[in-house]
C-alpha positions as a Markdown table, in Angstrom:
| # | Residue | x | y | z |
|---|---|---|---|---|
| 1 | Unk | 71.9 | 22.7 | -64.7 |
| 2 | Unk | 68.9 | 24.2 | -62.2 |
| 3 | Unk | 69.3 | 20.9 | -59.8 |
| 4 | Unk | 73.8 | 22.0 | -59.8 |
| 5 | Unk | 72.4 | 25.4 | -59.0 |
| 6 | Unk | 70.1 | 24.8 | -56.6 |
| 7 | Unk | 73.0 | 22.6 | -54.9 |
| 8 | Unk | 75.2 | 25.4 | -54.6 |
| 9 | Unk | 72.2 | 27.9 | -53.2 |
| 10 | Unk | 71.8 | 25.3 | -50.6 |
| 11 | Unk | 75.1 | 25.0 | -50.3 |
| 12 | Unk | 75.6 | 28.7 | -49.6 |
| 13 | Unk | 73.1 | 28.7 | -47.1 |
| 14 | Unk | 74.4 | 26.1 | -45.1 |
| 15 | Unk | 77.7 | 27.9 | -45.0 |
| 16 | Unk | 76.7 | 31.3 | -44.2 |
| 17 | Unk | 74.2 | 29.9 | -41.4 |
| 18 | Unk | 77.1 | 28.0 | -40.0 |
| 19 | Unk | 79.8 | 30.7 | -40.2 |
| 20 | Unk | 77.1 | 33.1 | -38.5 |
| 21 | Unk | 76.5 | 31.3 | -35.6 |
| 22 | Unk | 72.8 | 29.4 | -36.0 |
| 23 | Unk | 74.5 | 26.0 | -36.5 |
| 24 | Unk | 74.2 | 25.6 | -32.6 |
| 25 | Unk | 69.9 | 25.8 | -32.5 |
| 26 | Unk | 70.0 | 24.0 | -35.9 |
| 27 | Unk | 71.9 | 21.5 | -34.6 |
| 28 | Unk | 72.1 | 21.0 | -30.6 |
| 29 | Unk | 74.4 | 18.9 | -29.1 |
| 30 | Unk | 73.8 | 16.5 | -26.1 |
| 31 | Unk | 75.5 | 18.4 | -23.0 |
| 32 | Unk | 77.7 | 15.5 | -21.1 |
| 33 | Unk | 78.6 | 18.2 | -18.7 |
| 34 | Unk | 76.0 | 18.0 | -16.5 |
| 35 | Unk | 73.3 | 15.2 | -15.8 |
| 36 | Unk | 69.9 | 15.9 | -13.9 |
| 37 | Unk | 67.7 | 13.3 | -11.9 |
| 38 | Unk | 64.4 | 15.0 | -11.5 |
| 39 | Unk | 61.1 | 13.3 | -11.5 |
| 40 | Unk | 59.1 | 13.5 | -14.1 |
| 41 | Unk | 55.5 | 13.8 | -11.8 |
| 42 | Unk | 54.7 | 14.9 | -8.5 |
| 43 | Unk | 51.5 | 15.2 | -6.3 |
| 44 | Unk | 51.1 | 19.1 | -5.5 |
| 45 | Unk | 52.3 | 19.4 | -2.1 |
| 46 | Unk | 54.8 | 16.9 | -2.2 |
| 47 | Unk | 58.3 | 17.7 | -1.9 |
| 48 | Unk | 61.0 | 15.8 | -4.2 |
| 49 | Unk | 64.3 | 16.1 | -5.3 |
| 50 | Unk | 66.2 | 17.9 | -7.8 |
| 51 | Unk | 70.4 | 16.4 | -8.4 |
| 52 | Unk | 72.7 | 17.8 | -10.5 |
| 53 | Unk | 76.1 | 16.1 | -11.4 |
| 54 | Unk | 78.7 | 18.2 | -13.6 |
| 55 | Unk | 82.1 | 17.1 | -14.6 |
| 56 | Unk | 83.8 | 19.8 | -13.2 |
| 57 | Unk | 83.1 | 21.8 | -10.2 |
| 58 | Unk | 80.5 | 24.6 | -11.1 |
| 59 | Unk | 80.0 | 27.9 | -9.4 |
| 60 | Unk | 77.1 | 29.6 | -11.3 |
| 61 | Unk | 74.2 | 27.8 | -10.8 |
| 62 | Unk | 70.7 | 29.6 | -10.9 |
| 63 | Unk | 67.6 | 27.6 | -10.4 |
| 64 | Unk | 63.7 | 28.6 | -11.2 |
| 65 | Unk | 60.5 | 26.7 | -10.3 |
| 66 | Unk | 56.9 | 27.7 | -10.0 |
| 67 | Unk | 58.1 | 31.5 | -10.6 |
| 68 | Unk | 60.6 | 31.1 | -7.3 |
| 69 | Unk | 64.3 | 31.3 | -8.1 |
| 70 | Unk | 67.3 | 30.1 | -5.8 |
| 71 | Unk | 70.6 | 31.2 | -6.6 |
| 72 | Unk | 73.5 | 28.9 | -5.9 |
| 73 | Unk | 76.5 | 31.5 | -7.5 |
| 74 | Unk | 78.7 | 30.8 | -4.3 |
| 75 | Unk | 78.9 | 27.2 | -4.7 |
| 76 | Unk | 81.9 | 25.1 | -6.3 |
| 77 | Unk | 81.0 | 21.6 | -6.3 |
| 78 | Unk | 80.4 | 18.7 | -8.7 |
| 79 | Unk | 76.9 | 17.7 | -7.3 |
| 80 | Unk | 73.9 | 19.7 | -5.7 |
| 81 | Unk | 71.1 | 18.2 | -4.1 |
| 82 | Unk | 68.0 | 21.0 | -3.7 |
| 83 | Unk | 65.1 | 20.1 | -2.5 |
| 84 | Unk | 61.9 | 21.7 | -4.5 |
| 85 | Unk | 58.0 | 21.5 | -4.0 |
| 86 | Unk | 54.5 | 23.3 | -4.8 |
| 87 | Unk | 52.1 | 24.5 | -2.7 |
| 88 | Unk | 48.4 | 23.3 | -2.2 |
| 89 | Unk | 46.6 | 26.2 | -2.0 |
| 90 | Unk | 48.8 | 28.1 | -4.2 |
| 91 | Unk | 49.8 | 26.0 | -7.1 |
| 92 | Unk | 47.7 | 24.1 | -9.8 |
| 93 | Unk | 48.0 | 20.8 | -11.7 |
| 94 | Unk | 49.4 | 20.3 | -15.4 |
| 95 | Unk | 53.0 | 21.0 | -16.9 |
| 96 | Unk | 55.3 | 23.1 | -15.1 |
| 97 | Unk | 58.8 | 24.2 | -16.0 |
| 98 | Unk | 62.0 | 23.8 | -14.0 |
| 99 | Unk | 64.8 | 26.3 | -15.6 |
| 100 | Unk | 68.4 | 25.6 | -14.7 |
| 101 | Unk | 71.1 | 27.9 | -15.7 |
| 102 | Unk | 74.6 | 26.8 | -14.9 |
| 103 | Unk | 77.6 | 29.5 | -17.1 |
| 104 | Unk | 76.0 | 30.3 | -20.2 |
| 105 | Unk | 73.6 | 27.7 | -20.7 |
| 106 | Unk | 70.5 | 26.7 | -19.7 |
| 107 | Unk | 68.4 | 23.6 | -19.8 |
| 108 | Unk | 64.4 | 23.1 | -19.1 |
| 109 | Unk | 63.1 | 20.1 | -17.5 |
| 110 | Unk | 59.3 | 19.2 | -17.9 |
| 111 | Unk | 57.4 | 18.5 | -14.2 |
| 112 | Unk | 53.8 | 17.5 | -14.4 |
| 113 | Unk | 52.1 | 18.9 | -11.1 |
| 114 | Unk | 49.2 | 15.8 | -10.2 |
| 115 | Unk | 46.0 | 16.5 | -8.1 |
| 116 | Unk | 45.9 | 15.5 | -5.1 |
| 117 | Unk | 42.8 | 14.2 | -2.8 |
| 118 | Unk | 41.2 | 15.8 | -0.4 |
| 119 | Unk | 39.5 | 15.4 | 3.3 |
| 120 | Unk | 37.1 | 17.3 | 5.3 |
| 121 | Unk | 37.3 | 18.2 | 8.5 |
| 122 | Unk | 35.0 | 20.0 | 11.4 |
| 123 | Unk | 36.6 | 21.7 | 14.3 |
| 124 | Unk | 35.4 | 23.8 | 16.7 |
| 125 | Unk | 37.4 | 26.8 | 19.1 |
| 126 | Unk | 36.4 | 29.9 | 20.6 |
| 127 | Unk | 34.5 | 32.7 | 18.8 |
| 128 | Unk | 37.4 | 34.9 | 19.3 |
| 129 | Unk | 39.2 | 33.2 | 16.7 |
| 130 | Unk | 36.2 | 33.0 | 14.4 |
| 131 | Unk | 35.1 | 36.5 | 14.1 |
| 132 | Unk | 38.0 | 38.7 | 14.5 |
| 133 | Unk | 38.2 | 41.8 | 15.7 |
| 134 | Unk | 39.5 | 44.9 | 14.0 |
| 135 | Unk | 42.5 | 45.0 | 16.6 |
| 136 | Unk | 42.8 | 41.0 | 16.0 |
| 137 | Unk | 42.5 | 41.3 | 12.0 |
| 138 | Unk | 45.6 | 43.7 | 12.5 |
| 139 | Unk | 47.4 | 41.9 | 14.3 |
| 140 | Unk | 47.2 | 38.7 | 12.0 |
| 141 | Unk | 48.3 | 40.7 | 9.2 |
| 142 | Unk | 51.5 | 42.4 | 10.6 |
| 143 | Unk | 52.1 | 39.2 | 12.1 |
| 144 | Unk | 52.0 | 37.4 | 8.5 |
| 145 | Unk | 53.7 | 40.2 | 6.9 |
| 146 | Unk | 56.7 | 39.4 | 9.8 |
| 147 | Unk | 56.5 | 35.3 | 8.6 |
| 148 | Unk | 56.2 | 36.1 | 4.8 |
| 149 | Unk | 59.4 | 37.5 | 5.3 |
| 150 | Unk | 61.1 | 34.9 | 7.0 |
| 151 | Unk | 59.6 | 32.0 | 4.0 |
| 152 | Unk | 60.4 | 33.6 | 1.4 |
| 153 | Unk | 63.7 | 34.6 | 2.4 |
| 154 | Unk | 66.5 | 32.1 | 0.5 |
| 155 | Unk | 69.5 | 31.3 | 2.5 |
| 156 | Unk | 72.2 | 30.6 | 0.2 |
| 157 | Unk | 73.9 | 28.3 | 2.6 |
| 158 | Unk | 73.1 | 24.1 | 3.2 |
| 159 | Unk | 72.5 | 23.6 | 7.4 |
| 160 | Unk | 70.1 | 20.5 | 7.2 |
| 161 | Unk | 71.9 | 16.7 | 7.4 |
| 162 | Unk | 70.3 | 13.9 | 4.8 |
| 163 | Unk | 67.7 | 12.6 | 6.8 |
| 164 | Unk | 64.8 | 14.7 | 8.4 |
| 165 | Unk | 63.0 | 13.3 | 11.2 |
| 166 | Unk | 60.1 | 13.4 | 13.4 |
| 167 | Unk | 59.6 | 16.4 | 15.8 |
| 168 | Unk | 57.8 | 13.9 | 18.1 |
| 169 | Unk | 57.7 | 10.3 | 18.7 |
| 170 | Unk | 55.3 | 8.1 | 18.0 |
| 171 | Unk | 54.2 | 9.9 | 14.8 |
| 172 | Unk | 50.9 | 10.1 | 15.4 |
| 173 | Unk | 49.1 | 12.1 | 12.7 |
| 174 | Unk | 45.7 | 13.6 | 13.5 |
| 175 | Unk | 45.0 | 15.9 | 10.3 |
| 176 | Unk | 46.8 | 15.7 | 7.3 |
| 177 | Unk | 48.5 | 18.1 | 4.9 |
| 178 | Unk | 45.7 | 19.2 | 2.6 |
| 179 | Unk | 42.7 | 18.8 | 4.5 |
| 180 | Unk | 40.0 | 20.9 | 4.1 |
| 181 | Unk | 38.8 | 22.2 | 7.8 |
| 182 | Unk | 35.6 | 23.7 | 8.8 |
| 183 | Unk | 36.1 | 25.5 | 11.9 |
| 184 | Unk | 33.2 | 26.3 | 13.6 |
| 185 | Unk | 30.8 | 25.2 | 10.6 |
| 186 | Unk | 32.7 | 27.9 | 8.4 |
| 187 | Unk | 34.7 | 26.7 | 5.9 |
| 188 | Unk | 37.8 | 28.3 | 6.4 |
| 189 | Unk | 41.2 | 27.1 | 4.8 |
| 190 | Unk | 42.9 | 24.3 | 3.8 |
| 191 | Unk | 45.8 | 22.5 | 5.9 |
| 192 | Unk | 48.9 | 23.6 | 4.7 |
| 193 | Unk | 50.9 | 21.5 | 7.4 |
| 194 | Unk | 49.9 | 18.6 | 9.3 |
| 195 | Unk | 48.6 | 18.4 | 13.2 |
| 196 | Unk | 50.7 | 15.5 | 15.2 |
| 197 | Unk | 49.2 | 13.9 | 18.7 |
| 198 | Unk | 51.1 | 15.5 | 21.5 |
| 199 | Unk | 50.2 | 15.4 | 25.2 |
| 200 | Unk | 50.7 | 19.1 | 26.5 |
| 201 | Unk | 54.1 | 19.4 | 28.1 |
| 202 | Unk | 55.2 | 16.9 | 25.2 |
| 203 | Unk | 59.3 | 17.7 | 24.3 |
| 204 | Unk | 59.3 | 18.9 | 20.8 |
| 205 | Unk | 62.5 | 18.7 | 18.8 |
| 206 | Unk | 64.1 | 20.0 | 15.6 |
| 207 | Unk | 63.3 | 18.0 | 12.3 |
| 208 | Unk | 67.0 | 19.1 | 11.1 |
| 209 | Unk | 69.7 | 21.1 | 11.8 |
| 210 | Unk | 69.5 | 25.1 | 11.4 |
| 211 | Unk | 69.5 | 28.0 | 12.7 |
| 212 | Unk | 66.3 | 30.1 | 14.8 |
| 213 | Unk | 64.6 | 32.8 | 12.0 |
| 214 | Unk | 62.0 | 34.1 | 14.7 |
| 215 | Unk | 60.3 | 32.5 | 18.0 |
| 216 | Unk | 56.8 | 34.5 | 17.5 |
| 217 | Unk | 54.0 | 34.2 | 20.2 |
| 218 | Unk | 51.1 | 34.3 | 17.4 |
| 219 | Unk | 47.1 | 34.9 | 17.3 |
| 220 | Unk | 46.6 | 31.9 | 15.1 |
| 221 | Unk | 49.5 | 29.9 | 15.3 |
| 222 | Unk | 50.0 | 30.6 | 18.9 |
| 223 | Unk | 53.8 | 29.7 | 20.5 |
| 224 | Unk | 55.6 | 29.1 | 17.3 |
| 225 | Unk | 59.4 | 28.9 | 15.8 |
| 226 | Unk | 60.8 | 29.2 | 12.6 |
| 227 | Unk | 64.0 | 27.4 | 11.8 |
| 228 | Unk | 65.9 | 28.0 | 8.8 |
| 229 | Unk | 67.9 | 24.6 | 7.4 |
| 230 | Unk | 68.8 | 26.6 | 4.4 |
| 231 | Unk | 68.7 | 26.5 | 0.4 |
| 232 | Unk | 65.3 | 28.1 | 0.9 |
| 233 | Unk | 63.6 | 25.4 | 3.4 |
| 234 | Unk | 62.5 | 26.5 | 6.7 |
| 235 | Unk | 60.1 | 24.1 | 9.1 |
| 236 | Unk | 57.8 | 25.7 | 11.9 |
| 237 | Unk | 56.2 | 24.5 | 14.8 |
| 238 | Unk | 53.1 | 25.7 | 16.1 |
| 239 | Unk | 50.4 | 25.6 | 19.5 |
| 240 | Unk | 53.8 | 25.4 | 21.8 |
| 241 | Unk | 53.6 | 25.5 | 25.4 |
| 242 | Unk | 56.8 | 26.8 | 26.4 |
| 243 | Unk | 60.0 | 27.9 | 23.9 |
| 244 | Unk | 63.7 | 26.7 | 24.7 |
| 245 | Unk | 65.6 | 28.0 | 22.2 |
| 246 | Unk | 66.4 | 31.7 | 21.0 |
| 247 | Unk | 66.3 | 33.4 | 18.2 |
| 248 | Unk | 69.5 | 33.6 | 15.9 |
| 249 | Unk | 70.7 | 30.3 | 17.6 |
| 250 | Unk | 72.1 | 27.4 | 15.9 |
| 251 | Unk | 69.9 | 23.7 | 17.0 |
| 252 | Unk | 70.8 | 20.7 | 15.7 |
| 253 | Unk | 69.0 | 18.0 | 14.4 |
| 254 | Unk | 67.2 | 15.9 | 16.8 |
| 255 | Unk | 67.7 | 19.1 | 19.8 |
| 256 | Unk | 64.4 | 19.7 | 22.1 |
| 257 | Unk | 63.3 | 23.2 | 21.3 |
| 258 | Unk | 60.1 | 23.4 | 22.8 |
| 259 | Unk | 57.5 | 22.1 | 25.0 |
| 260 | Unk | 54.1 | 21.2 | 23.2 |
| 261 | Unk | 50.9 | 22.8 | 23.9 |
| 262 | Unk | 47.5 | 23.9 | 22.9 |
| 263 | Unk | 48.4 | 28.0 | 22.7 |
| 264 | Unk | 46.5 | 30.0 | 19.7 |
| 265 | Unk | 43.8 | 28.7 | 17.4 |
| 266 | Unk | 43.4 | 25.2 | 18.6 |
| 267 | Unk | 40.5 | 22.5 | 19.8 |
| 268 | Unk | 43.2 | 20.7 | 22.0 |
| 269 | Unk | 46.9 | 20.1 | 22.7 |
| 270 | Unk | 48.9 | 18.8 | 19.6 |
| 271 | Unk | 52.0 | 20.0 | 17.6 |
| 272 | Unk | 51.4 | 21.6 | 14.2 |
| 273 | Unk | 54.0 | 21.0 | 11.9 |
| 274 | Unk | 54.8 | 23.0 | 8.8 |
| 275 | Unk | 57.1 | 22.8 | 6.2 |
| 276 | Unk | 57.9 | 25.4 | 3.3 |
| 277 | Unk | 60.3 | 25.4 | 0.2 |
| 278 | Unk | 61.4 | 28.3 | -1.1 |
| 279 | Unk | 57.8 | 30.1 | -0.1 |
| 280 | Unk | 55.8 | 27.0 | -1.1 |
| 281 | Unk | 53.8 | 25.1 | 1.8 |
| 282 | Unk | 54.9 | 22.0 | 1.3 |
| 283 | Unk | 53.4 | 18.1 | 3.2 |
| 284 | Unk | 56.5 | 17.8 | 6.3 |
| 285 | Unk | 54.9 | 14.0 | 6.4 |
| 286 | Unk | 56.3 | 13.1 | 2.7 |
| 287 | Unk | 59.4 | 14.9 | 3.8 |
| 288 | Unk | 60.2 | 13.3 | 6.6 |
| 289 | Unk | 59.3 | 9.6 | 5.7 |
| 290 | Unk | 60.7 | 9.8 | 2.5 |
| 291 | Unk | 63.4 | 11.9 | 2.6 |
């Protein structure tokens, strides 16, 4: 008699957890709508991909990584390719979530963020760039307030092609991304980009297709330009001698857009290339050989 009772207790439970809507976390279903190749570990710095494949064409698509979000609600497709990364000086290693929200679900993919090695370097430039003045320190600030706010701005539009290639050929690279630099026997920062071999006067041209976000004539980064190639990814170009293109204009992939030089905080004539992902700093070598 108890063990037909407690049957029809458990029996009662069952139905009134079903009927009131907990069946779904009690029992979740695979979701063949949508599949997602992500990997599951990455070095911090390096970019990778993220592709998503639904059945049918999706619209709402909201995407969250390393407390960055990029919001693909305009979109209609069956597939998305985003490119995602972390940043060296910014980011540390261990699990990190990756939230996509497509309609009224959501599903969270598990990242582990690696450590990556690290080099020392000693430079050395003028005092000037050193010790910096209180006119200079202000300057550097509104001029990285003015960059902040082209990085970390998300166009919600695709203007890059597959392939990214090199600004300059041969591919020479004199300091890598992550590289710890010691300018004049201070330890300043780590290399958030990476510094390619360029004779002064050296044609410099666009690693993808895009559009200009700002042509900036910096204290640090001297002659620069900021190109946007959309879905948050923007690539810069440093130490230029001369700029060719404007800003607000559209440059295609493989276009000459400046003339290398040795302008701003440098020991000698090279390119500095940088590359950043929705705000994150990300290694422009991994990208372009890989990717």
């Amino acid at each position: 008699m108890r063990k037909f009772l407690y049957l029809l207790i458990m029996l009662g439970v069952i139905f009134f957890m079903t009927h009131a809507g907990f069946s779904k976390s009690l029992y979740p279903l695979k979701d063949n709508s949508i599949k997602i190749i992500v990997p599951k570990n990455v070095v911090i710095g390096d970019p990778f991909e993220l592709k998503i494949y639904f059945k049918k064409p999706t619209s709402n698509i909201q995407l969250s990584w390393l407390n960055r979000k990029l919001d693909l609600t305009r979109l209609n497709q069956d597939s998305v390719t985003i490119f995602l990364g972390s940043d060296i000086k910014k980011d540390k290693p261990g699990i990190k979530l990756l939230t996509i929200k497509y309609g009224n679900k959501k599903i969270l993919k598990r990242i582990y963020l690696r450590k990556r090695k690290f080099t020392v370097t000693r430079i050395h430039v003028s005092k000037k760039f050193s010790s910096l003045s209180k006119k200079d320190l202000n300057r550097y600030f509104r001029e990285k307030r003015i960059v902040e706010s082209i990085l970390f701005k998300v166009t919600k539009k695709r203007y890059y092609e597959k392939n990214f290639i090199p600004p300059i050929l041969p591919f020479i690279i004199s300091s890598p991304y992550g590289r710890v630099r010691i300018i004049n026997n201070k330890n300043r920062s780590i290399h958030t980009g990476i510094d390619i071999k360029a004779k002064e006067g050296t044609p410099v041209k666009a690693i993808n297709s895009g559009i200009v976000a700002l042509t900036m004539d910096q204290f640090f980064s001297g002659k620069s330009i900021y190109i946007d190639h959309g879905y948050g990814i923007v690539s810069m170009y440093f130490h230029l001698k001369k700029i060719l293109v404007k800003q607000g204009q559209k440059v295609k992939k493989g276009q000459v857009i400046a003339l290398s030089g040795k302008s701003g905080r440098v020991s000698g004539p090279h390119l500095h290339l940088g590359v950043s992902i929705l705000g994150k700093m990300v290694d422009p070598e991994k990208l372009i050989k890989k990717f």
